[in-house]
N, C-alpha and C positions, 0 to 999 in steps of 0.2 A: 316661268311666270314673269309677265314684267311690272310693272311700278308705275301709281299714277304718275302723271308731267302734266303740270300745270303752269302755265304765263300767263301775269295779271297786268292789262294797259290800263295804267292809271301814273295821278299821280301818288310822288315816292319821300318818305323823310333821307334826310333833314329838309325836304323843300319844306313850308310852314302853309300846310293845308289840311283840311278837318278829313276831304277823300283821304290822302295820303296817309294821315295814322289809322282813319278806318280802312284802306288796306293792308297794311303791316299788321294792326292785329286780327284781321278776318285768316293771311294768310299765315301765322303763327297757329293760327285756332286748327288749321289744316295740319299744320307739322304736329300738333299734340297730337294727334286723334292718329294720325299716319306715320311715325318719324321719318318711314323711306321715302316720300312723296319727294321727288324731284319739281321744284318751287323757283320759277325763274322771274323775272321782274321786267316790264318793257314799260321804262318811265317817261311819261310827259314832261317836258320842258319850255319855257317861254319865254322868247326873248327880252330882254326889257329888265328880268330877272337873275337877279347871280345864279347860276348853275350849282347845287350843289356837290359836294363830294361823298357820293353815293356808297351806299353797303357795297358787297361783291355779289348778292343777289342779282343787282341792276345788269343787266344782260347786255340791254338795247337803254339807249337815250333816241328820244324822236322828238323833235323840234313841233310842237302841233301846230304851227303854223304853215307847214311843209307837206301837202299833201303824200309827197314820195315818200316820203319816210315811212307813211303806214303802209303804203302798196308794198314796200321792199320786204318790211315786216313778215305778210300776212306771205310772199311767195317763201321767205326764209322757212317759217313754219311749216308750209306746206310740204315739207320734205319730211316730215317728221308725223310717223303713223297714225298715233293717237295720241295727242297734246291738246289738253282742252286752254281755252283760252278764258277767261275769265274779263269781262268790260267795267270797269268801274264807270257809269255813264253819269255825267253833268253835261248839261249843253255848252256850258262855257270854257270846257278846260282843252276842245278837242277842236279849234280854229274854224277860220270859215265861218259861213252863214249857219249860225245855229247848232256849231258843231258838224258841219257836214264832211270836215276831213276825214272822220271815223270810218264815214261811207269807203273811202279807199279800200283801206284794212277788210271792212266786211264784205265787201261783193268781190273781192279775192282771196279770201281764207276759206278752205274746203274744207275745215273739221268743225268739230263739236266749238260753239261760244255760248257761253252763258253770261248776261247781260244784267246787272245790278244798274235798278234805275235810283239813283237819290233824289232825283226831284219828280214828282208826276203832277202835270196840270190839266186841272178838269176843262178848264176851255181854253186850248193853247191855239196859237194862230193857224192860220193856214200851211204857212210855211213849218211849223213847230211840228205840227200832225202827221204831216206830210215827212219829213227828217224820221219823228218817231215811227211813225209804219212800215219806214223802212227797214230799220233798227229791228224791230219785232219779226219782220218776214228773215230776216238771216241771223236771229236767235233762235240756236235750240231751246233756250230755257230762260225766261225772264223773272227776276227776284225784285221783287220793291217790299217794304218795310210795314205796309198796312195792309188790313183789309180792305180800308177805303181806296187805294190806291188802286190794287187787284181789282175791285171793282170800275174803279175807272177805267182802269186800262181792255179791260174785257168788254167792257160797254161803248169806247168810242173807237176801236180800235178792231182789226180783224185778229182776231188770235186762234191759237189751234185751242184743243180739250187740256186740261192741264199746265198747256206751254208756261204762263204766269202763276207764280206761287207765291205764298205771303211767308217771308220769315224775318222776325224783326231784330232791330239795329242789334247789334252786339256791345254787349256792356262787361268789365273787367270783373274777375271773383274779389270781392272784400267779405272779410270777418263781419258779422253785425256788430256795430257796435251804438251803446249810445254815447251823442253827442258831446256830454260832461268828460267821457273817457278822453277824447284827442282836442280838446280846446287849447288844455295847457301847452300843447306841442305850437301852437300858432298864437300865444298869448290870448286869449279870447276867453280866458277866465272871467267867471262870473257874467259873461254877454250872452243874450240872444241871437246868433248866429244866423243872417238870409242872408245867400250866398245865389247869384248868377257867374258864372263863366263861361269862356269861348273867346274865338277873336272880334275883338270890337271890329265893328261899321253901322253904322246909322239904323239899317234893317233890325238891330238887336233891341230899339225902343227902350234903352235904359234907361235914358229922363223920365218916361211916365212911371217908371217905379218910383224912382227920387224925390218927382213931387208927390208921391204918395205917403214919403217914409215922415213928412212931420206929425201927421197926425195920430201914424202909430208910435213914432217916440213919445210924443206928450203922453202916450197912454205906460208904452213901456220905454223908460228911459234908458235902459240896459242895452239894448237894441243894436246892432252895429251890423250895415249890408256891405258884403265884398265884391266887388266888382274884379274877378280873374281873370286876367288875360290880356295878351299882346294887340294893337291894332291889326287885322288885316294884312300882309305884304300888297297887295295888290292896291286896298284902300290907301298904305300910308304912300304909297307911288304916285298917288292922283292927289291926295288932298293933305298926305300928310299926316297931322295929331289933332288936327282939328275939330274933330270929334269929340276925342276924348278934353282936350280944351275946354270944349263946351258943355261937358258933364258937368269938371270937375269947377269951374265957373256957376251953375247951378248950385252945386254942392256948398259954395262958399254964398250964397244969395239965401240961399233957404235955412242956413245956421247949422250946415248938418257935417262940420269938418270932425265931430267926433262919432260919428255913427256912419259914414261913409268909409271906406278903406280900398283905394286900386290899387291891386296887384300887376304892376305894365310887365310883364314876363310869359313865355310861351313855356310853361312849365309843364314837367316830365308825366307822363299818367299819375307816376307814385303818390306825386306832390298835389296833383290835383284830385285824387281820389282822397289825400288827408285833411283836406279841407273839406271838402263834403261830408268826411265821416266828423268833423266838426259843425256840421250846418245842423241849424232845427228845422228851418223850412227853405227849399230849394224855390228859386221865382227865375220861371221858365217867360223869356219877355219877348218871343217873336211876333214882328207887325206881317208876318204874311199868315194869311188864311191859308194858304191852299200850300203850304210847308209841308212835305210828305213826312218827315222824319227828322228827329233832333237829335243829335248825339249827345249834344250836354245836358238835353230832359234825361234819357236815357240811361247814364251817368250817374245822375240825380239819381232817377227811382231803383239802379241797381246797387248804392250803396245803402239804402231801404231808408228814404226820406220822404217826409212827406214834400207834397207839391201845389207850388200856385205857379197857374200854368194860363197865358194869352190860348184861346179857344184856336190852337192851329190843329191841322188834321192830325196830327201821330195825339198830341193831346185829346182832343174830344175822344179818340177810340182808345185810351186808357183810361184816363183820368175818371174815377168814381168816388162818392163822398168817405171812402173807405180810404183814399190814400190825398188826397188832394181836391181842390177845389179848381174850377175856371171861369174866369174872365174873361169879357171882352176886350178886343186888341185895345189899346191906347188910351183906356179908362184909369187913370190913374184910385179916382173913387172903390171903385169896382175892389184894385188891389190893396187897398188898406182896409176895405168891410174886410176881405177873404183873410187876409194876415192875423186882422184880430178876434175873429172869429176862432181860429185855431189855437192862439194861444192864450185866448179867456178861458177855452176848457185844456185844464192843463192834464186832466186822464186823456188828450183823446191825441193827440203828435204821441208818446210812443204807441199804440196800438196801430194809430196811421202806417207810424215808421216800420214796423213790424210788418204788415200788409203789405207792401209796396214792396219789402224785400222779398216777402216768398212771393207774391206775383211776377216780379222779375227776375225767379232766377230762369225760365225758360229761355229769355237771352244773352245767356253767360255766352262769350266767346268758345269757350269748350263744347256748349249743346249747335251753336252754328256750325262749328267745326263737323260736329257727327251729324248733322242735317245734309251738309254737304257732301261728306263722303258717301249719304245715301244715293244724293244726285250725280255724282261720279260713276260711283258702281254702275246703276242704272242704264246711266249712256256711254257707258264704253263698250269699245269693240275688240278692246282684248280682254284677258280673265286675269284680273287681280284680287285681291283685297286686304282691307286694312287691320281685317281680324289677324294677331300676333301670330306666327307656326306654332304650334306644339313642339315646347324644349324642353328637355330634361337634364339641361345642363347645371345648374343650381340644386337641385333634386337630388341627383347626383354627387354634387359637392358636397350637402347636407346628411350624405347619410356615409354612415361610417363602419365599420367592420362589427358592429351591433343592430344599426338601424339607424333610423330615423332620426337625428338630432334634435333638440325642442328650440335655441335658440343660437339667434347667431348678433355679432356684431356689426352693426352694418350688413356687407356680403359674408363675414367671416364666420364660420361655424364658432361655436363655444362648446369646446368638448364637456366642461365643468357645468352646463345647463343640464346633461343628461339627457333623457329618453321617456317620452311617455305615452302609453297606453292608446291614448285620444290620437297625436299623430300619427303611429304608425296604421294604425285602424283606418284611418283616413288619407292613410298615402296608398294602401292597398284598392281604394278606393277609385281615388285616381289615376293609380298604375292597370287596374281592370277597365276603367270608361276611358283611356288610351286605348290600349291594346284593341279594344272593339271598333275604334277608327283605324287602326294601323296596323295594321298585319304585320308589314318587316320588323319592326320592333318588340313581337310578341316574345321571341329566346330573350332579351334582353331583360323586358319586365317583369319575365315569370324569375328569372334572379332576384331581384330588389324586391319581389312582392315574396317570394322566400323569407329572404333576410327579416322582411317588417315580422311576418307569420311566425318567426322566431320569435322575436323582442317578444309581441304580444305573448307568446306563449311563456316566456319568460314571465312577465308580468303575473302569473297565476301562481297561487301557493299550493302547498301540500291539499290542503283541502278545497283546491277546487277555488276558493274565492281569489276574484284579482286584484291589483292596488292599480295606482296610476302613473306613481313616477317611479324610474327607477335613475341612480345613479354613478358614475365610474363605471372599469373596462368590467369587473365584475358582476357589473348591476346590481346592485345593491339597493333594497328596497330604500327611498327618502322618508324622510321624518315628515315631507310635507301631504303627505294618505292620510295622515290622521287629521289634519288640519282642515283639511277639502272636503264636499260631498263631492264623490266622482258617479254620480249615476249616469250622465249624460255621456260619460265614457262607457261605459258600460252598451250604454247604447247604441253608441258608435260602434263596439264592434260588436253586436248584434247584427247592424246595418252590412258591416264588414262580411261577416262569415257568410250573411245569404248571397251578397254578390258574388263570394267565390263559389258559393256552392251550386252558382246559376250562370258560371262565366263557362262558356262553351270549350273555349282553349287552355284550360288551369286543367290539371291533372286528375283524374275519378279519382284517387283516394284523398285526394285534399278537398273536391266538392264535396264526398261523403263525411266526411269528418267534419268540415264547416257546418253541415246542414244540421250534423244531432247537436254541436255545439252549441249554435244557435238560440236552439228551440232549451235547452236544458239552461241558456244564460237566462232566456228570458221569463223562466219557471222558477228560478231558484234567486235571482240576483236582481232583476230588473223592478224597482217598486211603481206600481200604477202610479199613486199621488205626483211622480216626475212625469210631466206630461209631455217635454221632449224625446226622453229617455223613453216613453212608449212610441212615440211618434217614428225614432230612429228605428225601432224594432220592427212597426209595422213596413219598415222599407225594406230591410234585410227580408221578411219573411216574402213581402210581394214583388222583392227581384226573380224567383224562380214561378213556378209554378208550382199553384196550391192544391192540394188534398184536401178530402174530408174532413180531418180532425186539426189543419191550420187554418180553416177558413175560420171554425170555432176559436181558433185565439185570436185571429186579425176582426173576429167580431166583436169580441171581449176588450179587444183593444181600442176600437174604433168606438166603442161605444163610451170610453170612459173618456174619449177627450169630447164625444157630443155632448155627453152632460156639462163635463166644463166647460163649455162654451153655452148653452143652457142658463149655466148655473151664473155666470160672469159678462153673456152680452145686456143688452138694450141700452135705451137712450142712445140714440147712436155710437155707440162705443159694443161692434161685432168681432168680439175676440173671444179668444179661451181661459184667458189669465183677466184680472185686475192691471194689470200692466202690458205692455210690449217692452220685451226685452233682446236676447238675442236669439241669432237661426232662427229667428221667426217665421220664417218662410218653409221651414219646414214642416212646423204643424198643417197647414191645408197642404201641402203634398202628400204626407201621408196619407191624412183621409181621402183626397183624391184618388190613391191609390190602392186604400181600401176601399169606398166606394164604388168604384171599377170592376173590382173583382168580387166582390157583394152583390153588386147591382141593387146597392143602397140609395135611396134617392134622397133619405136625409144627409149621408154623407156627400152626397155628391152637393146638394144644397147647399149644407153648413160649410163645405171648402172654397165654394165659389163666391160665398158671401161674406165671408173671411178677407178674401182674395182681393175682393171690391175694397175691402175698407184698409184693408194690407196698402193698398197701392192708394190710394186718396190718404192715409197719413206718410206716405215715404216720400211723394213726387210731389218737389215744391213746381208748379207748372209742367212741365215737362221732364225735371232734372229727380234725378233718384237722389234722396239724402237718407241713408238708411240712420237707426235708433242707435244715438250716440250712449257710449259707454260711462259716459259723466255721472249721469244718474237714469234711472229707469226711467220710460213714459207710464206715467200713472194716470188712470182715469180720471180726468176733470185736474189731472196737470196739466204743467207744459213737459215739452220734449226739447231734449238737449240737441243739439246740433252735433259734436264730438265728444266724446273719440269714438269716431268710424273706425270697424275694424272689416275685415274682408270676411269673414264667416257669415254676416247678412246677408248682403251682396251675393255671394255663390249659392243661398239658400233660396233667396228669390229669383233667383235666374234659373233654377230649376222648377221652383211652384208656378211659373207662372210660363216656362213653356211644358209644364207637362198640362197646365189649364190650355194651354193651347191645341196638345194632339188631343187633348180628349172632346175639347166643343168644337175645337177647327176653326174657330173665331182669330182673326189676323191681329186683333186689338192683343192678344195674351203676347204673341210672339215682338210684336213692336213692343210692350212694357218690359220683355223679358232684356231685347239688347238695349234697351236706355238704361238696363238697371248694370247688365254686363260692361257699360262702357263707364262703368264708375270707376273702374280697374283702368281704363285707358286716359281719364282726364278731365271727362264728363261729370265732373263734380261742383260742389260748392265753392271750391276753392280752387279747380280748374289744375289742378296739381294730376299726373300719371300715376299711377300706383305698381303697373306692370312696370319694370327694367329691361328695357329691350336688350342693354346690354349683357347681364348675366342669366336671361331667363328665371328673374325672379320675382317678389312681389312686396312690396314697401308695405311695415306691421298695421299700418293705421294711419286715420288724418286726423291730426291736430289744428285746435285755431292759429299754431303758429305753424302749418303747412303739416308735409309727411312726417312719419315716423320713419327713418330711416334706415334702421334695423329691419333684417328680411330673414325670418325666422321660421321654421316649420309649419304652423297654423295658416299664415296666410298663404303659403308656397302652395298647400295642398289644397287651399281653399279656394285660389286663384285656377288652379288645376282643372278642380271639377265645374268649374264656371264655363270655363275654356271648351268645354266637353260637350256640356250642355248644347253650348250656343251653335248651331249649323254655322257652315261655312269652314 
């Protein structure tokens, strides 16, 4: 199997261009999601400009002023099978008329190019249209940043079905936080915070904010705008500081030297994401209308601010009175109603601010990244993919001449964590939905799924009843059984003994054995009122095939989580509990799965309508955040953000591709891998959870990133996600 190869012609940092960092982090976005993605870099350079001293990504330098350079390019490539190319396209960065040297490159490169337009113009010239149609006829796949752009480009332009897609800009993961939290880190104690950045040049209209800022001082005296960021290179070559001269000369004209603040600096993401997590209102001040996309709006609204924003296009198809207001370009009037408007009602910036964050996490760098490697898969011509192999290497490491370990240090096992019930049930779990993709490895697993089969049995006393932890090489029941309810262990291996008693290559007298176990756990130990701890049962019992007198228990069963669901939905809130908590994904699996074999149509109802509301509270836009561990989600609460842990995540990625085989609806199977790639990166935080290097799986995400302890729970939880998901 080989490995995507990707080269992206643009430009490249340290050169100082807004392309250049949004390809650096677009093509990072690609290593999260991928880590073996071979990622090469053909940078733009122009003379006039110091040359920088480039990463060791940089492959190719091409002078754009030289048409040769890209024809050399585009034959060098062409030696090379399936290498997709990647165009960061502005009309000015690629020499010639309009950018016409690109043309070189493209009408002699014979593979796949995907083309990112950052500017799209609705009535460009003759010559402009003319450049772009060509550009479009030797793309395979064209990316601009709006709807509105998509629509232009379809409309004035010949394009195939599909060819042009809308996915927008990409914005960095931050913590929410508000504004009062990170003031003090920039002095900005006790101020009101509006905040513009980017590099200065005249197009950015920052004087008609300026003369807008006296009249909201007089209102609020506290008030201080920052103006972030370097001149231009390109601008300060032609004209200099002249610019910024003539701001900071207003500034001192309209009495505003204590409520003005430039920052002259081309400062790092980090630096400039901390200032924004210090803003109360973001002022978006572009004079072009027809602006396809802003990165420093973008910015803004993904560190969940509100916005006053000049009416350009990526604005008007966000901006709603829910997160921000707009203006018209150059009305300074306009921008002082809009600023005081928001902060005369002082309940309504954070609920803005709040909006604006879950609306933008669908353009977290990490969801680009996996948008992308859908578009990769799709058009390549040899077979790869970015889904991880199944390892059992960590797995492995984790289980010991008893079983299954509970916890580890970082990678390190902790023998003195001991052993418990819950894991080893659910490594048996994942060691059975292995073995059914992988035959060669089936002697191997049926060893390890021994060893757990042990532990567990150990776990049971004289009478039949089991505990949960045990601990040392003797196993020794812990003090901590009496402390806990373990029902949902219990459950677990209820779920556990039907899998074996339903796995085709496990031995007849350990199916047989599983099977009466099973059914005698879940008659004697299992109590209804644990409504996961039934849900777990009705899996175990509808892994095999049912009988007469089990259809009566998975009816019995099925029926008590329809009442609680019953008993605990409406008012929009279609749940089984008062809250969401964890494995939540398990409950409509279940009944999906009783339903199924009932040919219950309220079961089948109450999981699919569950399912709906499961997936509208987890996916901020696009992005799976599953029910953090902080505090429960309580009806007519709020819901925590962290601590994520992996047990969600593998429970939704199973309810909702098994909602998939059973409607055959492609919408279940798309929510099930956005929820599967929360494991890969595709998160809030944009942090991996999978270790590519030891095949194992980080315990949780924290506001201050990973948990970096990779313990039993998640190893096994990672497992059967992994399983789930095709590919």
């Amino acid at each position: 199997m080989t490995h995507l190869s990707v080269v992206c012609l643009t430009t490249y940092p340290p050169r100082e261009c807004g392309i250049a960092t949004f390809s650096q982090d677009f093509l990072s976005s690609i290593r999260k999601i991928y880590p073996k993605a071979r990622i090469r870099i053909a940078a733009l350079n122009k003379k006039g400009i110091e040359t920088p001293k480039y990463p060791r990504e940089v492959c190719w330098q091409l002078d754009q002023d030289n048409p040769k350079d890209f024809l050399e390019l585009a034959r060098e490539l062409n030696k090379e099978e399936d290498t997709f190319v990647v165009i960061q396209h502005e009309y000015g960065i690629y020499g010639g008329e309009n950018g016409a040297n690109l043309m070189e490159f493209m009408d002699n490169y014979e593979n796949n190019v995907f083309t990112i337009f950052h500017t799209v113009l609705p009535k460009p010239t003759d010559s402009l249209r003319e450049i772009t149609q060509r550009i479009i006829d030797k793309s395979t796949m064209v990316q601009v940043f709006t709807n509105n752009s998509k629509m232009i480009l379809d409309s004035l332009y010949k394009t195939e079905k599909d060819q042009v897609v809308f996915v927008p800009h990409g914005i960095h993961p931050v913590v929410f936080r508000r504004p009062e939290v990170s003031k003090p880190r920039h002095n900005l104690d006790e101020r009101t915070v509006l905040t513009t950045f980017g590099m200065l040049s005249r197009s950015k209209g920052i004087e008609y904010f300026i003369k807008a800022l006296p009249e909201i001082v007089n209102r609020y005296p506290e008030v201080i705008y920052l103006v972030i960021g370097a001149t231009h290179p390109v601008v300060k070559k032609e004209e200099g500081e002249s610019y910024r001269e003539e701001l900071e000369a207003l500034v001192e004209k309209l009495g505003l030297k204590n409520h003005v603040r430039f920052v002259n600096k081309y400062l790092p993401t980090e630096e400039i994401l901390s200032f924004l997590q210090a803003t109360d209102i973001y002022i978006s001040t572009s004079t072009s209308p027809d602006q396809a996309v802003s990165g420093t709006f973008s910015y803004a609204l993904g560190t969940g601010r509100a916005i006053v924003s000049t009416a350009f296009r990526q604005a008007k198809n966000i901006i709603t009175r829910k997160i921000g207001r707009l203006v018209p370009i150059c009305d300074s009037g306009a921008y002082a109603k809009a600023v005081l408007e928001l902060l005369d009602k002082q309940d309504l910036l954070p609920r803005m601010n709040q909006a604006a964050y879950r609306l933008s996490r669908g353009m977290l760098w990490s969801n680009i990244g996996y948008d992308y490697m859908y578009f990769f898969e799709k058009y390549s011509k040899t077979k790869w993919s970015f889904l991880p192999k199944i390892s059992l290497k960590h797995l492995e490491k984790m289980t010991d001449k008893n079983g299954l370990l509970q916890f580890s240090k970082f990678s390190n096992p902790l023998p003195e964590s001991g052993y418990t019930l819950d894991d080893n049930a659910r490594a048996i779990i994942a060691c059975i939905k292995i073995g059914d993709r992988e035959i060669k490895r089936r002697d191997e697993l049926k060893k390890m799924i021994q060893k757990y089969l042990n532990l567990t049995e150990s776990c049971r006393g004289l009478n039949g009843a089991y505990v949960n932890y045990l601990i040392g090489d003797n196993l020794d029941v812990s003090n901590q059984n009496t402390k806990e309810d373990f029902q949902d262990s219990l459950g677990r291996l209820a779920w556990c003994f039907g899998e074996l008693s339903s796995c085709e290559w496990i031995d007849e007298e350990v199916k047989s054995k599983s099977r009466s176990k099973m059914f005698k756990l879940i008659k004697e130990q299992i109590k209804l009122d644990h409504i996961r701890a039934v849900s777990f049962s009705i899996m175990g019992i509808t892994a095999g095939e049912t009988n007469g007198k089990e259809f009566e228990v998975v009816s019995k069963l099925s029926k008590k989580i329809c009442d609680s669901y019953d008993l605990h939905s409406g008012d929009d809130w279609w749940w089984y509990e008062a809250e969401l908590k964890y494995a939540n994904g398990i409950i409509p699996l279940s009944l999906l799965k009783a339903g199924e074999i009932l040919k219950c149509e309220k079961c089948l109802e109450t999981a699919f309508k569950s399912l709906e509301f499961l997936r509208d509270e987890c996916f901020f836009d696009v992005v799976y955040v599953p029910i953090g561990q902080e505090h429960w989600y309580k009806k007519g609460g709020k819901r925590s953000l962290f601590d994520q842990q992996p047990e969600d995540p593998t429970s939704s990625v199973m309810a909702f591709m098994e909602a998939y085989r059973i409607s055959g609806d492609a919408k279940w199977s798309e929510v099930a891998m956005r929820c599967f790639s929360w494991f890969l990166g595709n998160n809030i935080l944009g942090k991996r959870l999978y270790n590519d290097v030891n095949a194992s799986c980080y315990d949780g995400l924290n506001p201050e990133g990973v948990n970096l302890n990779q313990g039993a729970e998640s190893l096994v939880s990672y497992l059967i996600a992994r399983t789930a998901i095709l590919g």
